[in-house]
C-alpha positions, 0 to 999 in steps of 0.5 A, a space after each residue: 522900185 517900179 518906177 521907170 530908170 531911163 534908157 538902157 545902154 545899146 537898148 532900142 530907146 524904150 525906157 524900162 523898169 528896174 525889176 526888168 533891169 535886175 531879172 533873169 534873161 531880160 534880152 529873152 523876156 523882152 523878145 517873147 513880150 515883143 513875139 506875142 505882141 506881134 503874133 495878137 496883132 497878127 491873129 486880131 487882123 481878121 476880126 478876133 469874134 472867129 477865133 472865140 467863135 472856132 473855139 466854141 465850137 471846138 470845146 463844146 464838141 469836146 464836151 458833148 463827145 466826152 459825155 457820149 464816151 462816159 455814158 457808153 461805159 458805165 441844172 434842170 430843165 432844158 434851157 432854151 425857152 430861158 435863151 429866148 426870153 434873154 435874146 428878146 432882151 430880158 435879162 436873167 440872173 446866174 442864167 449864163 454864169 459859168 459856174 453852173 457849167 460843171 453842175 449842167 455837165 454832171 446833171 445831164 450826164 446822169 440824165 442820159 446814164 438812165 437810157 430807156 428809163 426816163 426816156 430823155 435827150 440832151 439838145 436843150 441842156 447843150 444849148 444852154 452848156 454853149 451859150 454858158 461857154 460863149 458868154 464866158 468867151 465873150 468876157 475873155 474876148 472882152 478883157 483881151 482887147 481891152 475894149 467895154 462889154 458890148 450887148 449886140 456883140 455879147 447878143 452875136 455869140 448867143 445866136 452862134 452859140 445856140 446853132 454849135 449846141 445843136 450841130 455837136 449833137 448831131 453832127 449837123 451844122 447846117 440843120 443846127 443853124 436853121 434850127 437856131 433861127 427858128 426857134 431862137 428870134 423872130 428876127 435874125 441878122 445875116 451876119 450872125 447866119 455866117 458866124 453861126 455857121 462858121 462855129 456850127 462847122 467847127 463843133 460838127 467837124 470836131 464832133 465826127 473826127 473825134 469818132 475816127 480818133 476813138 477808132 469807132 468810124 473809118 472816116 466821118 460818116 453820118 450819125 444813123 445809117 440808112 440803107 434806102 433805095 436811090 433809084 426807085 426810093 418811093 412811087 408818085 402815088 406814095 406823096 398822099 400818104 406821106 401828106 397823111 402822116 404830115 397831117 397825123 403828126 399834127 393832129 397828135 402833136 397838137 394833142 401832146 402840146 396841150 397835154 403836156 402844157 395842162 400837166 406841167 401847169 397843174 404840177 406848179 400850181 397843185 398844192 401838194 405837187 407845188 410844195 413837194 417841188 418847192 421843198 422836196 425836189 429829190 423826192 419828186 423826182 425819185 417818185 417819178 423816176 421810180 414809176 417809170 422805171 418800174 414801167 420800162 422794166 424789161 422783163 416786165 411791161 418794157 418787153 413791150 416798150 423795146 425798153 432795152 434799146 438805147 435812143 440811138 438804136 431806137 433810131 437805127 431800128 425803126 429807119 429799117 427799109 425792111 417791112 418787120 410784118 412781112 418778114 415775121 408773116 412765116 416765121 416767128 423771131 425769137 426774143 434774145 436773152 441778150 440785146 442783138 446788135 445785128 437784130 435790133 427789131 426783134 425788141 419789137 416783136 412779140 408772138 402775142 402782141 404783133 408788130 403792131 401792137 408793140 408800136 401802138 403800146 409804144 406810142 400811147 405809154 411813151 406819150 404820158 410817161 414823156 410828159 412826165 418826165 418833162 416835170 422832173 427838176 432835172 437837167 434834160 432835151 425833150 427834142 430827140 424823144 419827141 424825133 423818135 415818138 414822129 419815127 414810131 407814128 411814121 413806121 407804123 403807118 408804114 407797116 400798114 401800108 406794107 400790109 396793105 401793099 404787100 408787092 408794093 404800089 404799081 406806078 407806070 407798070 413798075 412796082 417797088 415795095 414799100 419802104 416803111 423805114 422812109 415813113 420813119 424817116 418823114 415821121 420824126 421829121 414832121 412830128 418833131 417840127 410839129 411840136 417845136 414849129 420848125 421846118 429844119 427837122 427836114 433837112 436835120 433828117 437828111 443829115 442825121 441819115 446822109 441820105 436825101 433821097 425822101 426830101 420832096 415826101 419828107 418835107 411835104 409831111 413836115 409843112 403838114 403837119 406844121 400847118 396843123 401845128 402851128 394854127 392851134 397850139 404854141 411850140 413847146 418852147 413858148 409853152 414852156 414860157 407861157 407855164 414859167 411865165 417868163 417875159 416874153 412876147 407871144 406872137 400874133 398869128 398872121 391871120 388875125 388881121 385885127 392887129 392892124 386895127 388895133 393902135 397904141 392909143 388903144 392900150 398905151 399907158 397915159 399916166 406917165 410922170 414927165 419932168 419939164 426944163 423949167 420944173 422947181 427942184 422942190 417938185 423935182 425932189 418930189 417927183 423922184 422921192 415918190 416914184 421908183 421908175 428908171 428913167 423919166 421923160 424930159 420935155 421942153 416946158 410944163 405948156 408945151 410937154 415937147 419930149 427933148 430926151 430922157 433923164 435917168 433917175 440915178 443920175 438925177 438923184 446923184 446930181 441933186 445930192 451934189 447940188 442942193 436947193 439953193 435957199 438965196 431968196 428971189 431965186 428959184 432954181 429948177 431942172 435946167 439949172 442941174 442939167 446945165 451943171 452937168 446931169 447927163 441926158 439921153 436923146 431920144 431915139 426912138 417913139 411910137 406914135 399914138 397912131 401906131 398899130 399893135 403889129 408895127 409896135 410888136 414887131 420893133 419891140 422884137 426887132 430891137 430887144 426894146 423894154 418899153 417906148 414913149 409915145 408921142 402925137 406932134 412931139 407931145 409925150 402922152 403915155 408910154 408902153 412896155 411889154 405889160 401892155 403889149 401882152 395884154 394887148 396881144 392876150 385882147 385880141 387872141 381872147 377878147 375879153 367878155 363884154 360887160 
C-alpha cells in the first residue's frame, strides 16, 4: 500500500503515495513538510556546527545554573586528565556516552550540597557534562544531515565543548577558551579558538541572565564583587611583593603537587586501600567523608577553619581591601551564633588565635584534608579549591604587610595603605596556575572580579610562580594521567635539548612484520594466523621491502576466505593476485624516517593524534613506532636509565 500511485490531479507533478492520498489534511501536511524543508535549508546556509554549537552552551548554562539553584535550597573524578588523552587521539570506552550524564549531574550535585565538608568544586566534572553534550549533539548534527561521523568535526565540539564548561561556571568565556587551550592540547587550530568562543559566550551569557530572570541580580555583573582602589590600586614598590608571592605560590604548589600525586598513587597500589576502592567504594568514601567532616565541625576545629562559609563567601571574604588586622587592633569582633552575611570576616578571627593564626591553620588543614578529598571515587572539580587555598597564601601575605606598613608604603611623596584583598586576588591567580600550568587564571581573576586594575601585579606572580612550577612537577592533570596511567604522552621540557640528538633509529622498533606483492598465500595465511596487528605494511617485493601502502588485517582475512588458495598445479598464487581481485589498500601518508628526531616525532604525533608511524630510510620500511616506544624514549631522556 506504500507504493508510489502517479500524480494527482491539480497536483504540482510530484508523485505521492496512498497513505498520503487517504490521510487527514493532506494539502496541510504537504505545505509543513515543504516549510521545514525550507526553513533547514535556510538555517543549515551558514554552517549548521553554530547552532549545535549555541545549543551547547545554552543547555550547559542551564544546567550548571539549575545545579546552583538546587544546592542553594536544601561519575567520579574530574574528567579532564580522560579528555586529554581522548583529544591526543586515544579512544576511551563509555567516556562520552550520555547516559552516564544523569548519574554525573546527581553525584556532582550531592558533591557540592556538602559545602565546607569536603571542600570540592565543580570545574572538572562540568567539562566532562559538556563534552557528554557535545558528543551527543554531534550525533544528532550527524544524522540530521545525513552525512558520516567525521573524527576531526567530532575533535571541533570537544575543544568547544571544554571552553563552555568553563565559561558557564564562572561566568567567564574568555578565561574559559584559554584555559581550554592550555590544558586540553599542545596544539590548537584557530578555527576552533572562534567555535570555542562563539558557545563559551552563549553559556556565559545565558549563565548571568538567568541570574536577572531568578531576581538574584538587577543586570549581568560579575561572579565576586570587589571594591578595590582605581586610582591609586598599588604602589610601584608593591610589584616585589606581588613577585614574592608568585614565587610562594610555586614553591607551595610544587610541595601539593608531589604531595598529592605520592598519595593518590599510594591509595591505588596500598593493598588494603587498593582492595577497599575496588570492592567497597561507598566505604572508603563514607570513611573519608567522616573524618573531614569530623575535622570541619563548627563548633569544633572548624571554628578555625571558617568552616561555615560557602566556597563563594570563602572568595568574597578574602578579596576584602579592608586589612582585618588593622581593624581588630582596638576592638575584638564577636563570633555571631548565626553566619553574618554583612560580616563574613569575622569567620576568621578568633580572641586567641589572630588573623594570622586562623589563616595559617587554614592552609596547613586544607592543604591535606584537599588531597584527601582528591581520592574519594566521587564526582568533583579540585580547580576552585586550589583558587581559593592561592587567595589564603596571598591574603596572609597581604595582612603581613599591612602590619608591616600599617600607613601604607610611601611612593613619590604620597602613601596609599595596603590593600591585602589585591595579594588575594593575585594569590588565587598564581597558585591556581602554578598547579594547573596555565597562565589564563590571570585573566579569569579579572572576570570573576570585573576589576582589572591588578593585571600588570597579578600577571607577574602568576609567570612566577609558573616558572617555579612547571620546571619541577607536572600539572595536576598530567599527574593525574601519570597515577591512572592513561595513554598519554608526556611533554619534553624545552631545555633538555637532547631531545634533538636523539633519533628514531635509536628507539624504533625493527621487528615489523611486512607483507611484499609477490609473497605466496600460504605464507600469507601464516603471517595472518600468527600475528594479531591491525594493519601490516605493504612493500613493492621481498628484495626490495619499497613501502607502497598498507593492508588492513580485517580486510585481508576477509578476502582470503572469499578466495581460497587455488590447488591448480604449476600456479602459485600470492598477494597481488588478491589485491588485484579487489582487497583495498590505504596509501601511505605519512612516515618518519630513520633520521628523524625524538622532538620532531613527538611533536607530530601530537599534531595529528597519530598512534603509530612506519619508519622508512630510501623508501625502505625498517621498523615502526608508536606511542610505546615514544614514551620510553622521552622517560630515557628525563631519567636516563643506570649504566650497566
Amino acid at each position: 500500500m506504500e507504493e508510489l500511485v502517479g500524480l494527482r490531479e491539480g497536483s504540482s507533478g510530484d508523485p505521492v503515495t496512498l497513505q498520503e492520498l487517504w490521510g487527514p489534511c493532506p494539502h496541510i501536511r504537504r505545505g509543513i513538510r515543504g516549510g521545514l524543508e525550507w526553513l533547514k535549508q535556510k538555517l543549515f546556509r551558514l554552517g549548521e556546527d553554530w547552532y549545535f554549537l549555541m545549543t551547547l552552551g545554552v543547555l550547559m548554562a542551564l544546567v550548571s545554573y539549575a545545579m546552583n539553584f538546587a544546592i542553594g535550597h536544601v561519575v567520579r573524578g574530574s574528567g579532564i586528565p580522560e579528555l586529554k588523552t581522548m583529544l591526543a587521539g586515544v579512544i576511551l570506552e563509555d567516556y562520552l556516552d550520555i547516559k552516564n550524564f544523569g548519574a554525573k549531574v546527581v553525584g556532582l550535585s550531592c558533591t557540592l550540597a556538602t559545602g565546607s565538608t569536603l571542600f570540592l568544586g565543580k570545574v572538572g566534572p562540568f567539562v566532562h557534562l559538556s563534552v557528554m553534550i557535545a558528543a551527543y549533539l554531534g550525533r544528532v548534527r550527524t544524522t540530521t544531515i545525513g552525512e558520516p561521523e567525521n573524527k576531526s568535526k567530532q575533535n571541533e565540539m570537544l575543544v568547544a565543548a571544554a571552553a563552555v564548561g568553563v565559561a558557564t561556571v564562572f561566568a567567564a568565556p574568555f578565561s574559559g577558551v584559554l584555559f581550554s587551550i592550555e590544558v586540553m592540547s599542545s596544539h590548537f587550530s584557530v578555527w576552533d579558538y572562534w567555535r570555542g568562543f562563539f558557545a563559551a559566550t552563549c553559556g556565559a551569557f545565558m549563565f548571568r541572565l538567568l541570574a536577572v530572570f531568578n531576581s538574584e541580580q538587577e543586570t549581568i555583573t560579575s561572579l565576586y564583587k570587589t571594591s578595590f582602589r582605581v586610582d591609586v590600586p598599588f604602589d610601584l614598590p608593591e610589584i616585589f611583593f606581588f613577585v614574592a608571592l608568585g614565587g610562594i605560590c610555586g614553591i607551595l604548589s610544587c610541595a601539593y603537587l608531589f604531595c598529592q600525586r605520592t598519595f593518590l598513587s599510594f591509595i591505588r597500589t596500598n593493598r588494603f586501600s587498593s582492595k577497599l576502592l575496588a570492592t567497597s567504594k561507598p566505604v572508603y568514601s563514607a570513611l573519608a567523608t567522616l573524618l573531614l567532616a569530623s575535622i570541619t565541625y563548627p563548633p569544633g576545629v572548624g571554628h578555625f577553619l571558617a568552616s561555615r562559609l560557602s566556597m563563594k563567601q570563602h572568595l568574597d571574604s578574602l578579596f576584602d581591601n579592608h586589612s582585618w588586622v588593622l581593624m581588630t587592633q582596638n576592638s575584638s569582633p564577636p563570633w555571631p551564633e548565626e553566619l553574618d552575611p554583612q560580616h563574613l570576616w569575622w569567620e576568621w578571627y578568633h580572641p586567641q588565635f589572630t588573623i594570622f593564626g586562623t589563616l595559617a591553620f587554614f592552609l596547613v588543614m586544607k592543604f591535606w584534608m584537599l588531597i584527601l578529598a582528591t581520592t574519594i571515587p566521587m564526582p568533583a572539580g579540585y580547580f576552585m579549591p586550589i583558587f581559593i587555598l592561592g587567595a589564603a597564601i596571598g591574603r596572609l601575605l597581604g595582612e603581613a604587610l599591612a602590619v608591616a606598613f600599617p600607613e601604607g608604603i610611601v611612593a613619590g611623596g604620597v602613601t596609599n595603605p595596603i590593600m591585602p584583598g589585591g595579594y588575594a586576588l593575585a594569590g588565587a591567580a598564581a597558585f591556581s596556575g602554578a598547579v594547573t600550568h596555565t597562565i589564563s587564571t590571570a585573566l579569569l581573576a579579572f572576570e570573576l572580579t570585573g576589576q582589572i586594575v591588578h593585571a600588570l601585579p597579578v600577571l607577574m606572580a602568576v609567570l612566577a610562580a609558573n616558572a617555579i612550577a612547571q620546571s619541577c612537577q607536572p600539572s595536576f592533570y598530567d599527574g593525574t594521567i601519570i597515577v591512572k596511567k592513561l595513554p598519554y604522552l608526556p611533554r619534553i621540557l624545552g631545555r633538555n635539548i637532547g631531545s634533538h640528538h636523539v633519533r628514531v633509529e635509536h628507539f624504533m622498533n625493527h621487528s615489523i612484520t611486512t607483507l611484499a606483492k609477490d609473497t605466496p598465500l600460504e605464507e600469507v595465511v601464516k603471517v595472518v594466523t600468527s600475528t594479531d596487528v591491525a594493519e601490516y605494511p605493504l612493500v613493492e617485493s621481498t628484495e626490495s621491502q619499497i613501502l607502497v601502502g598498507i593492508v588492513q588485517r580485517a580486510q585481508l582475512v576477509q578476502a582470503l576466505q572469499a578466495e581460497p588458495p587455488s590447488r591448480a598445479p604449476g600456479h602459485q598464487q600470492c598477494l597481488q593476485d588478491i589485491l588485484a581481485r579487489g582487497c583495498p589498500t590505504e596509501p601511505v601518508t605519512l612516515t618518519l624516517f630513520s633520521e628523524t628526531t625524538l622532538h620532531q616525532a613527538q611533536n607530530l604525533f601530537k599534531l595529528l593524534n597519530l598512534q603509530s608511524l612506519f619508519v622508512t630510510s630510501r623508501g625502505r620500511a625498517v621498523g615502526c613506532v608508536s606511542w610505546v616506544e615514544m614514551k620510553k624514549a622521552i622517560s630515557n631522556l628525563t631519567n636516563p636509565p643506570a649504566p650497566k
